[in-house]
N, CA and C atoms as a LAMMPS dump frame, in Angstrom:
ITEM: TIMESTEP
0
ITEM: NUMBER OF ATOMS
480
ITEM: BOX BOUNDS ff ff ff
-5.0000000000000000e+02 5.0000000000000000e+02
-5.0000000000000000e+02 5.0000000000000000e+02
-5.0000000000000000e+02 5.0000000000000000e+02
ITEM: ATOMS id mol type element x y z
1 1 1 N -269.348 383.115 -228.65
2 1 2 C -270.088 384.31 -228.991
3 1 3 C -271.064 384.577 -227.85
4 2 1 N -270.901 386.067 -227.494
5 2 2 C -271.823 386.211 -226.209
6 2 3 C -273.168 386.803 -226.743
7 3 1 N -274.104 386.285 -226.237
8 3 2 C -276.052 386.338 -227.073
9 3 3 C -275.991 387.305 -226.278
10 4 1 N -277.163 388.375 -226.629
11 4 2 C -277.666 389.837 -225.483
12 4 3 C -279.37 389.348 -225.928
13 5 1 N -280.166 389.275 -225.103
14 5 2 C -281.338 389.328 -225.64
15 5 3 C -281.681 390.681 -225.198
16 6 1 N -282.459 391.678 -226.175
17 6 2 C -282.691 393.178 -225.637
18 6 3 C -284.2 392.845 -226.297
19 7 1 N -285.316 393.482 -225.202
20 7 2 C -286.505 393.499 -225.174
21 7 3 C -286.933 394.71 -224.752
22 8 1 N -287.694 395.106 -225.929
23 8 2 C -288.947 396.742 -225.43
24 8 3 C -289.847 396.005 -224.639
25 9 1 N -290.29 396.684 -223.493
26 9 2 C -291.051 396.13 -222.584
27 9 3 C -290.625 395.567 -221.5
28 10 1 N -290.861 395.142 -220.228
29 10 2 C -290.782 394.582 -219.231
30 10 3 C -291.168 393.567 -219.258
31 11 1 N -290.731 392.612 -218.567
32 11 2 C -291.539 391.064 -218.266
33 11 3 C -291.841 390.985 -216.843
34 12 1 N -292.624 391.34 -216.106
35 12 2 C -293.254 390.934 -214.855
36 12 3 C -292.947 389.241 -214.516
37 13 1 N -292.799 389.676 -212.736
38 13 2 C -292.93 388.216 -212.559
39 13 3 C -294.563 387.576 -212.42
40 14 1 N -294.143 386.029 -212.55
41 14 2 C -295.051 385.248 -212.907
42 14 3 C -294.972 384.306 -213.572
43 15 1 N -296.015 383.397 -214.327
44 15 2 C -295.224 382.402 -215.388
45 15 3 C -294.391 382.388 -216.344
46 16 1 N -294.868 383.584 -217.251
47 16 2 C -294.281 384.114 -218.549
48 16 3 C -292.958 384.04 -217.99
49 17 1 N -292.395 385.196 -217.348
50 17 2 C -290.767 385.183 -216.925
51 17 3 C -290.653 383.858 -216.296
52 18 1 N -290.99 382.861 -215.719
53 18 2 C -290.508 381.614 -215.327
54 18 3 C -290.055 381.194 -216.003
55 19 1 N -291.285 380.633 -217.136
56 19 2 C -290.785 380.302 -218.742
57 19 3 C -289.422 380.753 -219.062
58 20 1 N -289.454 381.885 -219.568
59 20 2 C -288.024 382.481 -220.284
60 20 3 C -286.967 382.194 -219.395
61 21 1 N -286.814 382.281 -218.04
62 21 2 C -285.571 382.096 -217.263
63 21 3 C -285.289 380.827 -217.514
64 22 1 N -286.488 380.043 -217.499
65 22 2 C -286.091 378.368 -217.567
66 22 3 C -285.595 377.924 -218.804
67 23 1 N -285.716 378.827 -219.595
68 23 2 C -285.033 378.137 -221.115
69 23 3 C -283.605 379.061 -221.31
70 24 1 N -283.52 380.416 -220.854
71 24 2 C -282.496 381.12 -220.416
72 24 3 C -281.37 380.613 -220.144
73 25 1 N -281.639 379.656 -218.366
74 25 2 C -280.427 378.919 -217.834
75 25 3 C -280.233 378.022 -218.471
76 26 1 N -281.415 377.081 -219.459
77 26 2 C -280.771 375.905 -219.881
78 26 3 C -280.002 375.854 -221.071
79 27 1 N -279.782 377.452 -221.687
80 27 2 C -278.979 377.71 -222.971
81 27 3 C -277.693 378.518 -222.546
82 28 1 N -278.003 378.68 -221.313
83 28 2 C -276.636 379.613 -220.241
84 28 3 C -275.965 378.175 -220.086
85 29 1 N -276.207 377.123 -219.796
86 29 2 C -275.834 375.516 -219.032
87 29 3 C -274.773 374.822 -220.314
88 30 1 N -275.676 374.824 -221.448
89 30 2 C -275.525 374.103 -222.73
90 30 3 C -274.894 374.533 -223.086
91 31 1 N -274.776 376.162 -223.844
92 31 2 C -273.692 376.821 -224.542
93 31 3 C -272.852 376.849 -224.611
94 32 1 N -272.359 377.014 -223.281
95 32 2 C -270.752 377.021 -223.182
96 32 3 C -269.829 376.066 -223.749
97 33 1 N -270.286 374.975 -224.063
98 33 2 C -268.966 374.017 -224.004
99 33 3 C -269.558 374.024 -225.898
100 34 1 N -270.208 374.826 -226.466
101 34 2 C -270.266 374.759 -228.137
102 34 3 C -269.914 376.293 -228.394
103 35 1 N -269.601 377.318 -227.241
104 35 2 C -269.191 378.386 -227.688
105 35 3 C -270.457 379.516 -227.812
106 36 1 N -271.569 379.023 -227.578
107 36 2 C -272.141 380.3 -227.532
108 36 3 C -272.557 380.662 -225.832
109 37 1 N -272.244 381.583 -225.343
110 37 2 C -272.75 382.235 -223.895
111 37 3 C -273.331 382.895 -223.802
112 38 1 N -274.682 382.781 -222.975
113 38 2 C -275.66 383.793 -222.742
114 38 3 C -275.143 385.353 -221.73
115 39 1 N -274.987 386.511 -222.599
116 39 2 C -274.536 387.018 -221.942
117 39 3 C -275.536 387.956 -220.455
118 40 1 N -276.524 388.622 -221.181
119 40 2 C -277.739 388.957 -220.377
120 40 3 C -279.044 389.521 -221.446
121 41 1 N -279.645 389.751 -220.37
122 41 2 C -281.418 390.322 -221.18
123 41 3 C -281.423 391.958 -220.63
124 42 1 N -281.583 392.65 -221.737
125 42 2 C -281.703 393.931 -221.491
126 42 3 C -282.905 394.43 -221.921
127 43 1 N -283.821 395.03 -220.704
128 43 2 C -285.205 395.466 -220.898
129 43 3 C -285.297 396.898 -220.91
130 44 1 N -286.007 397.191 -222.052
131 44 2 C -285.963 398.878 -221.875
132 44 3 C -287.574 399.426 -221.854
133 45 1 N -288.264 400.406 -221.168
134 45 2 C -289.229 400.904 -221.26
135 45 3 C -289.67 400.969 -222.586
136 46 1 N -291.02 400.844 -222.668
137 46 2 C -291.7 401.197 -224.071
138 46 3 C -291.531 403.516 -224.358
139 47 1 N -291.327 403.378 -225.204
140 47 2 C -291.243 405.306 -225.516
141 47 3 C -292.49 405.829 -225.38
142 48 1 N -292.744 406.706 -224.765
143 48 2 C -293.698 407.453 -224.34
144 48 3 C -294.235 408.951 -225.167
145 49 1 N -293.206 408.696 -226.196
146 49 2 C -293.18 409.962 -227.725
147 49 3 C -294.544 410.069 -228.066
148 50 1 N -295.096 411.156 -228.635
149 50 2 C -296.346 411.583 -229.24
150 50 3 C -296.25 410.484 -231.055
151 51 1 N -295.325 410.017 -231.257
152 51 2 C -295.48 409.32 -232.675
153 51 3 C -295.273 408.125 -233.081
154 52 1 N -295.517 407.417 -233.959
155 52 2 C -294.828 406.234 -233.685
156 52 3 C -293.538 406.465 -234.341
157 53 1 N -293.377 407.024 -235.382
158 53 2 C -292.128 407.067 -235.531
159 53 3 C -291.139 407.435 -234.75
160 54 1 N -291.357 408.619 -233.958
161 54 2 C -290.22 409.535 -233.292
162 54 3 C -290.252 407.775 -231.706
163 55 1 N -291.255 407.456 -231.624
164 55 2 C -291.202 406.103 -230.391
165 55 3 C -290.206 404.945 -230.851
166 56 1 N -290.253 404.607 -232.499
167 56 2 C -289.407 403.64 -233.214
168 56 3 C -288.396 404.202 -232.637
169 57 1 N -287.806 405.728 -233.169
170 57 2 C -286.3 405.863 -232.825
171 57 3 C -285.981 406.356 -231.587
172 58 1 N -286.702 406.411 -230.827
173 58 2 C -286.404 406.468 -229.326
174 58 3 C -285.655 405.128 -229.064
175 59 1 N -286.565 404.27 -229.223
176 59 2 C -286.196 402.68 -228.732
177 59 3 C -285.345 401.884 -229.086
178 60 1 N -285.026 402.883 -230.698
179 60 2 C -283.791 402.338 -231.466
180 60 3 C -282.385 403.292 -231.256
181 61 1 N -282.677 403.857 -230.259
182 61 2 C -281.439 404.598 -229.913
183 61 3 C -281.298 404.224 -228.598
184 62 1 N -281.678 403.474 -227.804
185 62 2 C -281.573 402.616 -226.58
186 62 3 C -280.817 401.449 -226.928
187 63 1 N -281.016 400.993 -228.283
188 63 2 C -280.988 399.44 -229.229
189 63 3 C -279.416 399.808 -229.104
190 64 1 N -279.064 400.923 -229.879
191 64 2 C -277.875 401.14 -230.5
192 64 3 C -276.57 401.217 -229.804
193 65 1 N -277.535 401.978 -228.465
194 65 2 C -276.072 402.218 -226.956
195 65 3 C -276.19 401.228 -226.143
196 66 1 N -276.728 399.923 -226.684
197 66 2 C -276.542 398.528 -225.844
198 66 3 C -275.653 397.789 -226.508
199 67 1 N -275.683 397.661 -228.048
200 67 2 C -275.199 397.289 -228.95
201 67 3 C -273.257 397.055 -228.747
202 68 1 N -272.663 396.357 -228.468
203 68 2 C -271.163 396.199 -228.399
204 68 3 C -270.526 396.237 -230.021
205 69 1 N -269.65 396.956 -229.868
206 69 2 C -268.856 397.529 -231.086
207 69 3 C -268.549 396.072 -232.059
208 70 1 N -268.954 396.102 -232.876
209 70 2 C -268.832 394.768 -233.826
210 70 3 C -270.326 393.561 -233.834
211 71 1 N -270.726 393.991 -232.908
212 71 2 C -272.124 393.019 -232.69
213 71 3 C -273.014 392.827 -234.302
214 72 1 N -273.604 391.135 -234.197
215 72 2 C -274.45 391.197 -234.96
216 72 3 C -275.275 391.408 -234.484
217 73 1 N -276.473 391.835 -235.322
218 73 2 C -278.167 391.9 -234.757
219 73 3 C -279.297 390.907 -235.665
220 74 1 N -279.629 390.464 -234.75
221 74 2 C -280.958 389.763 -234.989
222 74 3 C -281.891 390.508 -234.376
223 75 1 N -283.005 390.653 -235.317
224 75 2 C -284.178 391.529 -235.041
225 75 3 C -285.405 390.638 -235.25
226 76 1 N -286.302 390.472 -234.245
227 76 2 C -287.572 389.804 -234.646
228 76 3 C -288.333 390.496 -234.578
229 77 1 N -289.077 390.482 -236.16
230 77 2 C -289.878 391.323 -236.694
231 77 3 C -291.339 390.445 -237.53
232 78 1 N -292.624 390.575 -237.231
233 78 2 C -293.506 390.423 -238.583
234 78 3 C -293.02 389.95 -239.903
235 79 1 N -292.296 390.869 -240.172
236 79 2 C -291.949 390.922 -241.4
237 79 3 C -290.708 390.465 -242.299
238 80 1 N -289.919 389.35 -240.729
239 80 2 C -289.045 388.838 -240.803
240 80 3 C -289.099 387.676 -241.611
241 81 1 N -287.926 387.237 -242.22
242 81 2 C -288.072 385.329 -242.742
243 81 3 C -288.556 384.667 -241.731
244 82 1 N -289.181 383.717 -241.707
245 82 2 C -289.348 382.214 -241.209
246 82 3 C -288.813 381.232 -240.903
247 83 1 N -287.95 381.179 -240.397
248 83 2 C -286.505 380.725 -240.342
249 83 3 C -287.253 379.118 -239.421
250 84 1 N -286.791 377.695 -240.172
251 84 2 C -286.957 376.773 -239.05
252 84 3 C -286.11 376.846 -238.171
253 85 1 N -286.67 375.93 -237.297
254 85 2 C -284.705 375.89 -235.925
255 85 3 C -283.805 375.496 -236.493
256 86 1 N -283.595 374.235 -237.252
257 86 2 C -282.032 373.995 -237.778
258 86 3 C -281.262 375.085 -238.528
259 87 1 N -282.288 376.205 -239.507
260 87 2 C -281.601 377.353 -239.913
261 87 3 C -281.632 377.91 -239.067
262 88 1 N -282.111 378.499 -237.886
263 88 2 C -281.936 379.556 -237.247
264 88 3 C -280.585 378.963 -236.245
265 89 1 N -280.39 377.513 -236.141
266 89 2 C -279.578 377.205 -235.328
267 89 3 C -278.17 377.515 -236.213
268 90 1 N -278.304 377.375 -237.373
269 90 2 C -277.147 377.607 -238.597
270 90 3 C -276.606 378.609 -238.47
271 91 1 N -277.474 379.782 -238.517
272 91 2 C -277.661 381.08 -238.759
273 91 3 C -276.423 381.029 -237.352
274 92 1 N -276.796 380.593 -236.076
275 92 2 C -275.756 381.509 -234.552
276 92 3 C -274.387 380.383 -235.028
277 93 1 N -274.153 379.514 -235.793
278 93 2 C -273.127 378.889 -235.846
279 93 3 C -272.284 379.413 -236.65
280 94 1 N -273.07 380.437 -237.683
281 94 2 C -271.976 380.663 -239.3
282 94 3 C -271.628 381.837 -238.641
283 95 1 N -272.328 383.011 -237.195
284 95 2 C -271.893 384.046 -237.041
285 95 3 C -271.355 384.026 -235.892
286 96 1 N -270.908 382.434 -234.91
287 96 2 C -270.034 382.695 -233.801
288 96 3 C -268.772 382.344 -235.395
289 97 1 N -268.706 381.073 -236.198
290 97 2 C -268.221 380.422 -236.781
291 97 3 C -266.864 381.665 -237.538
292 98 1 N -267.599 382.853 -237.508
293 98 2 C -266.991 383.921 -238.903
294 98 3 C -266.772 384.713 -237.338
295 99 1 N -266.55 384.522 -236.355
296 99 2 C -265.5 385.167 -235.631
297 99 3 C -266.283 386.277 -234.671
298 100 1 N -267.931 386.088 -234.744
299 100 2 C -268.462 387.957 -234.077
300 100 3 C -268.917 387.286 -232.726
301 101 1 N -268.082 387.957 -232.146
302 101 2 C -267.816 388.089 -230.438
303 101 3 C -269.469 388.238 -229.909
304 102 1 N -269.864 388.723 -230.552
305 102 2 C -271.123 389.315 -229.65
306 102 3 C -272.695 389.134 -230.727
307 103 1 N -273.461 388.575 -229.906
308 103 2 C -275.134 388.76 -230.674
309 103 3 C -276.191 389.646 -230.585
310 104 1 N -277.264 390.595 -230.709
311 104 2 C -277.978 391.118 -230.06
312 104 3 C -279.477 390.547 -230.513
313 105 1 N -279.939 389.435 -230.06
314 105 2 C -281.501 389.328 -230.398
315 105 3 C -282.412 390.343 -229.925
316 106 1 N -283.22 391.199 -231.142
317 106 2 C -283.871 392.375 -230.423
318 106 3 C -285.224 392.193 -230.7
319 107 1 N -286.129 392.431 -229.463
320 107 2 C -287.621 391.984 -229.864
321 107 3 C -288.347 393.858 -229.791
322 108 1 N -289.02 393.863 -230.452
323 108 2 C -289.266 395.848 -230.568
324 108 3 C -290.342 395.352 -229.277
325 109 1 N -290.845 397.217 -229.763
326 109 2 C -291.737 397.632 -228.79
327 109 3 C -293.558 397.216 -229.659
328 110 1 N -294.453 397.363 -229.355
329 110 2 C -295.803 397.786 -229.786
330 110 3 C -295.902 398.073 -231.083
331 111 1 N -294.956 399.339 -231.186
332 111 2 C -295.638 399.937 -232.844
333 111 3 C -293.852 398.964 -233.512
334 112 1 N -293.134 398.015 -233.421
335 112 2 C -292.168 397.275 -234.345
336 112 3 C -290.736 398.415 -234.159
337 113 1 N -289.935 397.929 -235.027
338 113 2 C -288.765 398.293 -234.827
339 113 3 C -288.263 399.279 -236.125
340 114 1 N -287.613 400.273 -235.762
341 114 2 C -287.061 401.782 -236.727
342 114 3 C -286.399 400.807 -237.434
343 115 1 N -286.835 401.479 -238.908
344 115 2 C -286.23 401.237 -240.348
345 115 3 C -284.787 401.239 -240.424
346 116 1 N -284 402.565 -239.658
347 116 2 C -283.093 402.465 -239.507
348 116 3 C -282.089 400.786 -238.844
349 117 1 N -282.704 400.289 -238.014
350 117 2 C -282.311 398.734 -237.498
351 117 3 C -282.797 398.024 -238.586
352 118 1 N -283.994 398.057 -239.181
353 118 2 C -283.585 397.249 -239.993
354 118 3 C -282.855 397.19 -241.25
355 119 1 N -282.174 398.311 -241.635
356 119 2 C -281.442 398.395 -242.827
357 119 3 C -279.973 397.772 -242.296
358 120 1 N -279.759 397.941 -240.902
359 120 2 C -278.24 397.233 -240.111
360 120 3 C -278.225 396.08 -239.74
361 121 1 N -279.472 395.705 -239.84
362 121 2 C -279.75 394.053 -239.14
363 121 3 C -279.18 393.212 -239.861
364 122 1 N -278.409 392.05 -239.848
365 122 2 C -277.804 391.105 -239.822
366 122 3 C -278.87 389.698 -240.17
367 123 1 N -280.01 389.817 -239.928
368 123 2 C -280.944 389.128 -240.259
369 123 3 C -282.627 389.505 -239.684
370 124 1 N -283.648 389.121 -240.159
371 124 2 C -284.697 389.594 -239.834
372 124 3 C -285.612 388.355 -239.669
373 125 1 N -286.302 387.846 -238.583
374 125 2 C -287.024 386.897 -238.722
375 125 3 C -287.844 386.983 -237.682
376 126 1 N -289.028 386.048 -237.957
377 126 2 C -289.74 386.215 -237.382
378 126 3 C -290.64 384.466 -236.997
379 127 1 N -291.546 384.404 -235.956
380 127 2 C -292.067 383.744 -235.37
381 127 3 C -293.575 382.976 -235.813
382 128 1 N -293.514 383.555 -237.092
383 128 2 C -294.838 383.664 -237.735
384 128 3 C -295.505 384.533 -238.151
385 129 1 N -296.326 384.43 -239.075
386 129 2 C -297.531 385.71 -239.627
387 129 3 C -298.688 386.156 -238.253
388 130 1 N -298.478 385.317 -237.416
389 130 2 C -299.455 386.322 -236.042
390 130 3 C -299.025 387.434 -235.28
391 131 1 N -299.686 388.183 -235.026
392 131 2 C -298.755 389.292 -233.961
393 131 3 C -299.253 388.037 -232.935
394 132 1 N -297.641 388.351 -232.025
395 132 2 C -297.82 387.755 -230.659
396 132 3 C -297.353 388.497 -229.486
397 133 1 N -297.916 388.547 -227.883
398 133 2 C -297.392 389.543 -227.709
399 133 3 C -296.038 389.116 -226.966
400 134 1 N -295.192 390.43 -226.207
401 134 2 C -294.094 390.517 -226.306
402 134 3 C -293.579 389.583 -225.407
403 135 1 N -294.344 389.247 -224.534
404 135 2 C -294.289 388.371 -223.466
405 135 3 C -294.034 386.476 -223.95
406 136 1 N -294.229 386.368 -224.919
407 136 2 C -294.379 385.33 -225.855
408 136 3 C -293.412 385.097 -226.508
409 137 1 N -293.287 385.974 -226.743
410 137 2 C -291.984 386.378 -228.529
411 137 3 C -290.819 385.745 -227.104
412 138 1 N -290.524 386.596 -225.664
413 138 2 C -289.397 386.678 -224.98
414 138 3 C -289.339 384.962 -224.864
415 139 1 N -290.386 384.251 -224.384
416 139 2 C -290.465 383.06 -223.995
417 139 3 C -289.917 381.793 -225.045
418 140 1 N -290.676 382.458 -226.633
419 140 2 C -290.111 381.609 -227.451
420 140 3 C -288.732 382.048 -228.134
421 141 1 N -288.253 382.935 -228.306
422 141 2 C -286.784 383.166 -228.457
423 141 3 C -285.677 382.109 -227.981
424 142 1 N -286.405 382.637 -225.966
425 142 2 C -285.218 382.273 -225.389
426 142 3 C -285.3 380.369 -225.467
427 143 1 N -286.367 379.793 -225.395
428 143 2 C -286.647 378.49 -226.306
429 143 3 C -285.604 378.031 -227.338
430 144 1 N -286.085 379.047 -228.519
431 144 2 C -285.068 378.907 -229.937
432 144 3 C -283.496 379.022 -229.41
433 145 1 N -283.344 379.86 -228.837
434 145 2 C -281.461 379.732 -228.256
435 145 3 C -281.543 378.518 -227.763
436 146 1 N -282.002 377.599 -226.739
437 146 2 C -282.008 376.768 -226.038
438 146 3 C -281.733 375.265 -227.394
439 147 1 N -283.096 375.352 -228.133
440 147 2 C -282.985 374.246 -229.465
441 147 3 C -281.543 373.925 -229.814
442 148 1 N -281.465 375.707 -230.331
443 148 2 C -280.548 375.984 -231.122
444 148 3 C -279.285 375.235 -230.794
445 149 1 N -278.991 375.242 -229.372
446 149 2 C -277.442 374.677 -228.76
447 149 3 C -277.681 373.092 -228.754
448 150 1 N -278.973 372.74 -228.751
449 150 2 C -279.124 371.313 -228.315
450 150 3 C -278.777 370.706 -229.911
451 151 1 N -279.43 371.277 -231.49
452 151 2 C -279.59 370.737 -232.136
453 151 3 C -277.725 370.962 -232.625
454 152 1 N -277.201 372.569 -232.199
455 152 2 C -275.37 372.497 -232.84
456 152 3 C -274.865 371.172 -231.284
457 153 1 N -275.189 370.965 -230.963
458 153 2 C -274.702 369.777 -230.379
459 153 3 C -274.568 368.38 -230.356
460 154 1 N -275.27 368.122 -231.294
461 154 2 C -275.702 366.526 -231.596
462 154 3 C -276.843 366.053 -231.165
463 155 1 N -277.757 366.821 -229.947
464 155 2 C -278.985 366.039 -229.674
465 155 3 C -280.165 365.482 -230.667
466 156 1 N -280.725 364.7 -230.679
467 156 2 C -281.367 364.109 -232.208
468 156 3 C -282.433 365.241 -231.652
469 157 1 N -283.028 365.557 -233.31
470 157 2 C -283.896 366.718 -233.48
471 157 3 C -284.867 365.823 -233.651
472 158 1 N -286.18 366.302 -233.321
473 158 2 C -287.467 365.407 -233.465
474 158 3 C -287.426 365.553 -234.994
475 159 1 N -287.856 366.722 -235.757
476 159 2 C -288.27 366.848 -236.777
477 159 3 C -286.845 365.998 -238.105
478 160 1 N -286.042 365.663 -237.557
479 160 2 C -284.938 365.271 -238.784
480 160 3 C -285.369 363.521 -238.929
C-alpha cells in the first residue's frame, strides 16, 4: 500500500523538516519488505478565502485532486479518536490487508479540515486534546508511520 502524506502548509527547512525526513526515510527503508511504501508528501498552500468555511473547501478540493481513485483517507483532526500506535499500526495493516492500493494521511490547514472530508474519511484521529502546530503534527505522523512498520514487523514495542 502506497502512504501519501498531504499537508496544508509548508515545512521550511531547518530542524522541524530534518525531523520528518528522518523518520520519512526510515519508514521509506522499513516498509517495503511488510508492504507498505512511502509514496510522497504533498504540500499545499494555506487558502487565502475571506471565510473559513469557503478556506475549508478550498483546501479540501486540493485534498480531493491528490486523492488516487480508491484511496483511503486518514485525516488528523482535534476531534479525531486517540488511537495508540499498536492500533494505529492495526488500523495501516487491516487497510493494506483488505487490498487498498493507496493511503492519504491528511493534516488540515489553521481553521481544520471541511466536513465534507470528514464524512469520507476512513478514519479520524488525532494526536491529542492540544492544538499542535502543523509543523509538529508533520514530524509526529511521519514518526507514527515509522513505529507503525517497526511494531507490524516484530520489533519488541517498549510499551507491550
Amino acid at each position: 500500500m502506497r502512504i501519501t502524506l498531504f499537508a496544508v502548509g509548508r515545512l521550511k527547512s531547518g530542524p522541524e523538516s530534518e525531523l520528518a525526513t528522518r523518520y520519512l526515510d526510515r519508514f521509506a527503508k522499513a516498509g517495503t519488505a511488510i508492504g507498505l511504501d512511502f509514496a510522497r508528501v504533498i504540500e499545499v498552500a494555506e487558502s487565502r478565502a475571506a471565510t473559513t468555511e469557503l478556506r475549508k473547501r478550498e483546501e479540501a478540493a486540493l485534498l480531493e485532486r491528490s486523492l488516487p481513485d480508491g484511496a483511503a483517507l486518514i485525516l488528523l483532526d482535534e476531534r479525531g479518536k486517540t488511537p495508540d500506535s499498536p492500533d494505529f499500526a492495526d488500523r495501516l495493516a487491516r487497510l493494506r490487508d483488505d487490498g487498498r492500493r493507496d493511503l492519504v494521511l491528511a493534516i488540515g490547514g489553521p481553521d481544520g479540515l471541511d466536513p465534507a472530508l470528514h464524512a469520507r474519511a476512513d478514519a479520524i484521529i488525532c494526536f491529542g486534546r492540544m492544538t499542535w502546530p502543523h509543523q509538529l503534527v508533520r514530524i509526529m505522523a511521519a514518526e507514527q508511520l515509522y513505529r507503525a512498520v517497526t511494531i507490524l514487523s516484530g520489533h519488541p514495542y517498549h510499551r507491550s
